[in-house]
VOVOMAR-535882 format. One record per residue (C-alpha): x, y, z. Coordinates in Angstrom, 1 decimal, padded with zeros to 4 digits. Example, Ala and Ser with C-alpha at 12.3 -4.5 7.8 and 13.67 -1.06 7.14 Angstrom:
2
<pt x="012.3" y="-004.5" z="007.8"/>
<pt x="013.7" y="-001.1" z="007.1"/>
END
This chain:
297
<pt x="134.4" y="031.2" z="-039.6"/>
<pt x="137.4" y="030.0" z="-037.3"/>
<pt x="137.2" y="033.0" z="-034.5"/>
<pt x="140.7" y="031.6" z="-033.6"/>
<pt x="141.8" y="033.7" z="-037.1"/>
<pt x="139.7" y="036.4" z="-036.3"/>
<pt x="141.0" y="036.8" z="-032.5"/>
<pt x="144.8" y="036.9" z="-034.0"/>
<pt x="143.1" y="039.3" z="-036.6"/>
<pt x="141.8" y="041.6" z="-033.9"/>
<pt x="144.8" y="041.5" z="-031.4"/>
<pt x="147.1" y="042.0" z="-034.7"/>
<pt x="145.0" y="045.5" z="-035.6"/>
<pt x="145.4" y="046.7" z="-032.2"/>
<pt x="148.3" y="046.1" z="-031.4"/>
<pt x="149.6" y="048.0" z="-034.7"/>
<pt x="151.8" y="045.0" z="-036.1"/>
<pt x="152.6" y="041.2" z="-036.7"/>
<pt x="155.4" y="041.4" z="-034.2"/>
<pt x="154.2" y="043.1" z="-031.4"/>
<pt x="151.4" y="040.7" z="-031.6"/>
<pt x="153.2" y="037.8" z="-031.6"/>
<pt x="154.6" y="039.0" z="-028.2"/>
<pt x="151.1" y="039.2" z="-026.9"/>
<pt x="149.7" y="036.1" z="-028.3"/>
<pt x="153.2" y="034.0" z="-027.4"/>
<pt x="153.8" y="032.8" z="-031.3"/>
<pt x="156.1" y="033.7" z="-033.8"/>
<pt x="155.0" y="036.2" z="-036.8"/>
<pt x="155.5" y="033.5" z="-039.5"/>
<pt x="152.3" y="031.6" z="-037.4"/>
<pt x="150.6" y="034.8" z="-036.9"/>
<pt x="150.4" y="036.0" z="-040.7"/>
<pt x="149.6" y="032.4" z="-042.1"/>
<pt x="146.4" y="032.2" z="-039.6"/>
<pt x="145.5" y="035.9" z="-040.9"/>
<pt x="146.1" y="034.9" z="-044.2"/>
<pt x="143.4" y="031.9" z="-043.9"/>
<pt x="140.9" y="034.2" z="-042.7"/>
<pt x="141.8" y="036.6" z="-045.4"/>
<pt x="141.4" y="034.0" z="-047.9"/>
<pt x="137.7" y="032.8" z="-046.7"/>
<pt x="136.2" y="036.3" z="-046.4"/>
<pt x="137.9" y="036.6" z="-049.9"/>
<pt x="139.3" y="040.3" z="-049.0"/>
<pt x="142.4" y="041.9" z="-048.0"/>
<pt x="142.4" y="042.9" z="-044.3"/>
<pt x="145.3" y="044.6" z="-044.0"/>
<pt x="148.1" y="046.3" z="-046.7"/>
<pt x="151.4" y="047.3" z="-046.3"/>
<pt x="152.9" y="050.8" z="-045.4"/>
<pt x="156.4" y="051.0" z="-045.7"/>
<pt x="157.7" y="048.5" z="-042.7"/>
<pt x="154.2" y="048.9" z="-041.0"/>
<pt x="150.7" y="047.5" z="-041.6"/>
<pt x="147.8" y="049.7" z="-041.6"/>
<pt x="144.0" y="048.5" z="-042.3"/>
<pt x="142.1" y="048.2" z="-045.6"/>
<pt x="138.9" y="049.7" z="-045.7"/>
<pt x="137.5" y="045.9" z="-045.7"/>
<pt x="139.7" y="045.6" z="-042.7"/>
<pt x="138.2" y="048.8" z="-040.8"/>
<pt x="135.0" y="047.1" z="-040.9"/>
<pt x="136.0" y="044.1" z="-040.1"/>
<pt x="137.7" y="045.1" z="-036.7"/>
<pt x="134.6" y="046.8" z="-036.3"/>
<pt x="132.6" y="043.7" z="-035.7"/>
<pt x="135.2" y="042.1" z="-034.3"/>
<pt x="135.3" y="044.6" z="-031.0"/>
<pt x="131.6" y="043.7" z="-030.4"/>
<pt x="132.5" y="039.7" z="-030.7"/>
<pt x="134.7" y="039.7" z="-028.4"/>
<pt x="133.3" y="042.5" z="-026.2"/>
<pt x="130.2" y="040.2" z="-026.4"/>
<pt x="132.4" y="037.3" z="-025.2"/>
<pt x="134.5" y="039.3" z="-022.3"/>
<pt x="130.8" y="040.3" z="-020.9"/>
<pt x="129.8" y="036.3" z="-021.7"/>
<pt x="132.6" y="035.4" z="-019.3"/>
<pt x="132.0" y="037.5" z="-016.8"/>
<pt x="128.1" y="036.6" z="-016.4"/>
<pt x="128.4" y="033.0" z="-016.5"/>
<pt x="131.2" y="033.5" z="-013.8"/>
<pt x="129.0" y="036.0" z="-012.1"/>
<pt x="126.3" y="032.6" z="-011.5"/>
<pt x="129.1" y="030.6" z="-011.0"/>
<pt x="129.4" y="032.3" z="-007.7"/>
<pt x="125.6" y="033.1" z="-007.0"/>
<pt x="126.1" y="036.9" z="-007.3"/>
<pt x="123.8" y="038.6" z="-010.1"/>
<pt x="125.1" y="041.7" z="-011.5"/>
<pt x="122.5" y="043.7" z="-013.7"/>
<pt x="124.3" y="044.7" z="-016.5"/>
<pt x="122.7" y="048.3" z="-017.2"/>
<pt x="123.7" y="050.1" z="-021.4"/>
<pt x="123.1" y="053.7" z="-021.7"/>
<pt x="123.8" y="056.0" z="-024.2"/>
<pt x="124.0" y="059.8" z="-024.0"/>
<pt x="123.6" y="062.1" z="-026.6"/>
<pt x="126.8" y="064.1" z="-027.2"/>
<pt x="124.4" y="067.8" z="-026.5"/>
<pt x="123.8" y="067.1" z="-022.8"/>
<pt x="125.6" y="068.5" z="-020.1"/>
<pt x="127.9" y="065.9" z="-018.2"/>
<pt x="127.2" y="067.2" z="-015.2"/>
<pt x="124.0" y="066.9" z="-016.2"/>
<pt x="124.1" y="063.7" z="-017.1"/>
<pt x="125.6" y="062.2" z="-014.0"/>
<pt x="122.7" y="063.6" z="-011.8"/>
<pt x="120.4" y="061.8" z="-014.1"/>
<pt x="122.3" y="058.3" z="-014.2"/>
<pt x="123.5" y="058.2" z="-010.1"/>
<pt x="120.1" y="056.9" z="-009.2"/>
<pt x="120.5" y="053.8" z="-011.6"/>
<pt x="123.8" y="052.9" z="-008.9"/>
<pt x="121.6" y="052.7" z="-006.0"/>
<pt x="118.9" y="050.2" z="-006.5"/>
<pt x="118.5" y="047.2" z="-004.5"/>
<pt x="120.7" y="044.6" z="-007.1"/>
<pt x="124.7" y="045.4" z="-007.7"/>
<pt x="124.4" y="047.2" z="-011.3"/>
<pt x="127.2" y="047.4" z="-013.8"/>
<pt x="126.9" y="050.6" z="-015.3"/>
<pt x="128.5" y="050.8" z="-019.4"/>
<pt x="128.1" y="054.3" z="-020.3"/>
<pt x="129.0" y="055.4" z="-023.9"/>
<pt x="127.9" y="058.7" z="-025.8"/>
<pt x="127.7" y="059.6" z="-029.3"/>
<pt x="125.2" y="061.5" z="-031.7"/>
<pt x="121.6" y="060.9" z="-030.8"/>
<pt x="120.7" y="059.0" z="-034.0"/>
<pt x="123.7" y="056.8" z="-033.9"/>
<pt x="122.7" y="055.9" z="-030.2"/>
<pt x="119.0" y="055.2" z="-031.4"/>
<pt x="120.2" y="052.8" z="-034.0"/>
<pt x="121.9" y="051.0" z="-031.2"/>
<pt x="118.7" y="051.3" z="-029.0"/>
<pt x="117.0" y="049.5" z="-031.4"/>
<pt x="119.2" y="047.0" z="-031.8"/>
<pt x="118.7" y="046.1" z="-027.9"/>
<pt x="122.6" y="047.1" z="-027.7"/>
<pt x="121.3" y="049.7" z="-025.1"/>
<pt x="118.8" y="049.8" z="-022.8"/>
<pt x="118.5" y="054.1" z="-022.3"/>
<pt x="119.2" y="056.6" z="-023.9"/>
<pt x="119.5" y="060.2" z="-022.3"/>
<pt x="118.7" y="062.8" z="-024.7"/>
<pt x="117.8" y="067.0" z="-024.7"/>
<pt x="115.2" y="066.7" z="-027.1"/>
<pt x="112.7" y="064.0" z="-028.1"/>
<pt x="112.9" y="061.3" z="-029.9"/>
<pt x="111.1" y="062.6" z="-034.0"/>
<pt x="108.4" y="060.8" z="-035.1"/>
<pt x="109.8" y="060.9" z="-038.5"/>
<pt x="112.7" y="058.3" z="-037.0"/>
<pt x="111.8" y="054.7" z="-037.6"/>
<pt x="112.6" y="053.5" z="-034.0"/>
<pt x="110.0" y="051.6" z="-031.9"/>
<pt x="111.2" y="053.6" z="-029.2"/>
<pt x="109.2" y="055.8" z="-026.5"/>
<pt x="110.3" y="059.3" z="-025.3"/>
<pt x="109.8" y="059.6" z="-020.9"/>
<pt x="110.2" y="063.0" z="-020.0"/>
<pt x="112.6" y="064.0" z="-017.7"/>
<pt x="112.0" y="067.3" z="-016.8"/>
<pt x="113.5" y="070.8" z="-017.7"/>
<pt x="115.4" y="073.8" z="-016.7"/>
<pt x="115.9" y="077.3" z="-017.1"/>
<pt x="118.7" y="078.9" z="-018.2"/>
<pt x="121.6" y="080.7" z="-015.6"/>
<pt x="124.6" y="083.3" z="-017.0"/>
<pt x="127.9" y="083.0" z="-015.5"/>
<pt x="131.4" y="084.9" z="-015.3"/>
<pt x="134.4" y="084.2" z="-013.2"/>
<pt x="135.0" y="087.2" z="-010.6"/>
<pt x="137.7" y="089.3" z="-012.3"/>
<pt x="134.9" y="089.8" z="-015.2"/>
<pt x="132.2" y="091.5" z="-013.0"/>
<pt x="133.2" y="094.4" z="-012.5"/>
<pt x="133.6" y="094.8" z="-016.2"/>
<pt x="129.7" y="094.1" z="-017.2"/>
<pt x="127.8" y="097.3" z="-017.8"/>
<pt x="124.3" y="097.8" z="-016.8"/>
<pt x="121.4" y="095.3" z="-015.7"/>
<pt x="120.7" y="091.7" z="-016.7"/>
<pt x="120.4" y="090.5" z="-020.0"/>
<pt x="121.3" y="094.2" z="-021.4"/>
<pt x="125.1" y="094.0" z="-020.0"/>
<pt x="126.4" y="091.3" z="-022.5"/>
<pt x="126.1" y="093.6" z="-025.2"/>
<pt x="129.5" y="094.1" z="-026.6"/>
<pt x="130.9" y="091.6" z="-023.9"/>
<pt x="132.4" y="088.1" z="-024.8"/>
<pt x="130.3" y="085.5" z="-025.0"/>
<pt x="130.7" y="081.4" z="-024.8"/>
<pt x="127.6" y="079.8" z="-026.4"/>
<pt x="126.9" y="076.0" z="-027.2"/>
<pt x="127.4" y="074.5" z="-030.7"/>
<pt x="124.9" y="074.5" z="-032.7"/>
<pt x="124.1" y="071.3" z="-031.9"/>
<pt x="122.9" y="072.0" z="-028.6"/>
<pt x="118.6" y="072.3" z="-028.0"/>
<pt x="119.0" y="075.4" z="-026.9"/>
<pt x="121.3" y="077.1" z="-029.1"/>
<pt x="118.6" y="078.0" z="-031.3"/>
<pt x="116.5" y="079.4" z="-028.5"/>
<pt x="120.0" y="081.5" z="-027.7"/>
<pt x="119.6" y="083.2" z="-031.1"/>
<pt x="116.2" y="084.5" z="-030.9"/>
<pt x="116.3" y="085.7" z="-027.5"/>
<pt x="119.4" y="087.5" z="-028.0"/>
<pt x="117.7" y="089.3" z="-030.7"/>
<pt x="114.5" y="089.7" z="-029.1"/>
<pt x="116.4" y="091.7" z="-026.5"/>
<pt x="118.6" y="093.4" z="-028.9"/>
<pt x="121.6" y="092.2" z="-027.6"/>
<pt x="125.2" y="092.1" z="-029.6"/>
<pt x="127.6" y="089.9" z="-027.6"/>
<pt x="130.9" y="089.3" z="-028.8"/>
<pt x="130.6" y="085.3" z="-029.3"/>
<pt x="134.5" y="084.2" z="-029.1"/>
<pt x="134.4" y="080.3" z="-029.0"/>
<pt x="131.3" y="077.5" z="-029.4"/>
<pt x="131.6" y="074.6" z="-027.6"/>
<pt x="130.0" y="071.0" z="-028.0"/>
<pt x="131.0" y="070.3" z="-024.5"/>
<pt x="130.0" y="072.0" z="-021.9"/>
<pt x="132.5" y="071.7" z="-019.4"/>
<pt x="135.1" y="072.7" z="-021.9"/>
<pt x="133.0" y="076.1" z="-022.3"/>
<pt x="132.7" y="076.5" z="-018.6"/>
<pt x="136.8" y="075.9" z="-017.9"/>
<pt x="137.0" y="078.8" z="-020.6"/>
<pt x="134.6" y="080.6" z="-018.3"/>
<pt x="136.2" y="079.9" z="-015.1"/>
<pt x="139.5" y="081.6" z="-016.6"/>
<pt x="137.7" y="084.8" z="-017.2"/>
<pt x="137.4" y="084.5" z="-021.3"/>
<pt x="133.6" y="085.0" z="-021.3"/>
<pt x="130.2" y="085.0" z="-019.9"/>
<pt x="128.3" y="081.3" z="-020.6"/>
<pt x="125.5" y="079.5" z="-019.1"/>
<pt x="124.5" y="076.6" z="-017.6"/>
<pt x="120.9" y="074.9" z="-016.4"/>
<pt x="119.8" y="076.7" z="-013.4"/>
<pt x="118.9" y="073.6" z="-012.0"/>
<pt x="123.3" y="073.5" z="-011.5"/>
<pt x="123.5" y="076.4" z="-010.5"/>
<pt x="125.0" y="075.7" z="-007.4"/>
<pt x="127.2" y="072.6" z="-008.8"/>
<pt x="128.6" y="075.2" z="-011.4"/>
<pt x="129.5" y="078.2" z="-009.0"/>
<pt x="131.1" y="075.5" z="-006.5"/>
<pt x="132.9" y="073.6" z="-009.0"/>
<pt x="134.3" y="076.4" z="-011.3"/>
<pt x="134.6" y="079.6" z="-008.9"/>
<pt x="132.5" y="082.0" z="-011.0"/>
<pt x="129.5" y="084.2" z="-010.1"/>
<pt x="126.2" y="084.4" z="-011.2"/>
<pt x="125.3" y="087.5" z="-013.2"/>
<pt x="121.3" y="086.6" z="-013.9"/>
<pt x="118.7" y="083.8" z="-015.1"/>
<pt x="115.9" y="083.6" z="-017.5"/>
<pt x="112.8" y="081.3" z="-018.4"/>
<pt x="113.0" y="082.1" z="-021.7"/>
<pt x="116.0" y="079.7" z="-022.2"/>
<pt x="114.7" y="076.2" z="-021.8"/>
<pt x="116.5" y="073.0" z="-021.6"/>
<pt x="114.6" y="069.6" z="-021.9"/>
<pt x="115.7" y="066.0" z="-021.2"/>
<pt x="114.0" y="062.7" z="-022.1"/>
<pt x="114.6" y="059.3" z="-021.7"/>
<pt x="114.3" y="057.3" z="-025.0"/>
<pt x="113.7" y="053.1" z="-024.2"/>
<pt x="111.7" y="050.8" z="-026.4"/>
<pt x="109.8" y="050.0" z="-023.2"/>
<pt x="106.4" y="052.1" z="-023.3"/>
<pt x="106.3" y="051.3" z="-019.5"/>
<pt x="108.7" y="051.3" z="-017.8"/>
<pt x="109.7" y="048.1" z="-015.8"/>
<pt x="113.7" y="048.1" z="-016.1"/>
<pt x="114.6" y="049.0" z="-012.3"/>
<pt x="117.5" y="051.5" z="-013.4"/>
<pt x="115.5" y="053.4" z="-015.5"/>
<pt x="112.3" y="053.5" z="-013.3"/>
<pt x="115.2" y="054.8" z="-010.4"/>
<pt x="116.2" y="057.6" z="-013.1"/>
<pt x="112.5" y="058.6" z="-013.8"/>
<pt x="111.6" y="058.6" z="-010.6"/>
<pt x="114.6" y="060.9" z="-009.3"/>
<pt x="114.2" y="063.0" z="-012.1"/>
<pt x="110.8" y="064.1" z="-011.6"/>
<pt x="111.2" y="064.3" z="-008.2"/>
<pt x="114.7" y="065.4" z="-006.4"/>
<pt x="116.5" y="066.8" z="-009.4"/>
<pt x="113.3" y="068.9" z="-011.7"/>
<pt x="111.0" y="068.5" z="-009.6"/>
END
């Protein structure tokens, strides 16, 4: 393959058009289709089709630009490590992935650590559905992946699940809603507007059955896969929602609400998933060891 095609390829799918990336490239679009065209010709598909004065991608071409970000995302980081030994500084390049269901803030507590080991660290963060992320994991395209619930066994991944630690659960409301709850703790959401996770979340289900364990009929008005998004609905006074406990203090600081009541029979989990069954990676062994001590511990 001439990556020369495919870089005019890539920059042309980007950039949304032959003429735009002609500008960037600094050649004209008579140069720029011809050298698509080759590469067209030697995969033997169309890459992109026309829509009215516009180009959009074929589906051969979706998946071509696909491989083409990690080529030349591949290449950029190439670059910048040979350059980085060029100059005698080593940068550890450090790939996590978080699943989608655990809380940002969360997640931040967890991954700080990995920024204060002895070596610099370059930390590329991504997030996405957990078995998406362990497909990469396994790939050795990450070297982490923070999760709220182990790794199945039923998943074909040589991969190890470290736990983290866990949390109980902590009920929220911003001031102007207190005075409206009713009664004692967990009884005064009955009938009261609630904010509760997707049902993606680990502890969504464990939501359920202790709401009907205590008989309790909240009003649920809005499920949220993030959880800041819930808690900014929270903060504005359009429902009760939780958070770990172990945040407590981070959530009533940050958003300006007030804590109605807790309970241990809400449980959140985390793990760290690496194909490591010991762990050696010095970012990781930070996050393990800061878990289990500072932040669950």
């Amino acid at each position: 393959m001439n990556f020369k095609h495919l870089h005019y390829f890539w920059v042309t799918a980007k950039a949304g058009g032959i003429m735009r990336a002609g500008e960037q490239l600094h050649t004209t679009p008579q140069t720029l289709s011809a050298q698509i065209k080759l590469l067209e010709d030697w995969l033997g598909r169309k890459l992109f089709r026309k829509s009215g004065r516009n180009l959009e991608l074929t589906e051969d071409g979706h998946l071509a630009l696909g491989y083409a970000d990690q080529i030349f995302t591949l290449g950029a980081e190439l670059e910048a490590a040979v350059r980085q030994a060029r100059d005698g500084q080593r940068v550890l390049d450090f790939k996590v992935g978080v699943a989608d269901s655990v809380t940002k803030s969360i997640a931040y507590r967890l991954l700080e650590p990995a920024l204060s080991v002895a070596e610099p660290v370059r930390l590329v963060c991504s997030e996405g559905n957990f078995p998406d992320l362990l497909a990469q994991l396994a790939l050795n395209r990450l070297d982490l992946v923070l999760a709220d619930e182990p790794m199945s066994k039923r998943i074909s991944v040589k991969a190890f699940n470290h736990p983290l630690g866990r949390t109980t659960m902590s009920f929220f409301c911003a001031p102007q809603l207190r005075p409206q709850l009713k009664g004692v703790f967990p009884q005064c959401l009955s009938n009261f507007p609630l904010l509760i996770p997707s049902a993606q979340a680990s502890v969504r289900q464990q939501l359920e059955g202790w709401l009907t364990r205590h008989e309790i009929l909240p009003r649920i008005i809005g499920e949220f896969d993030d959880a800041a998004l819930m808690s900014a609905f929270g903060r504005q006074g359009r429902g009760v929602f939780m958070a770990p406990t172990v945040m407590e203090h981070d959530t009533i600081e940050q958003f300006g609400v007030e804590l109605i009541g807790r309970t241990d029979e809400l449980v959140d989990e985390f793990y760290a998933v690496t194909v490591e069954r010991r762990i050696t990676h010095p970012c990781v062994v930070a996050i393990t060891d800061a878990a289990r001590g500072r932040l669950f511990g």
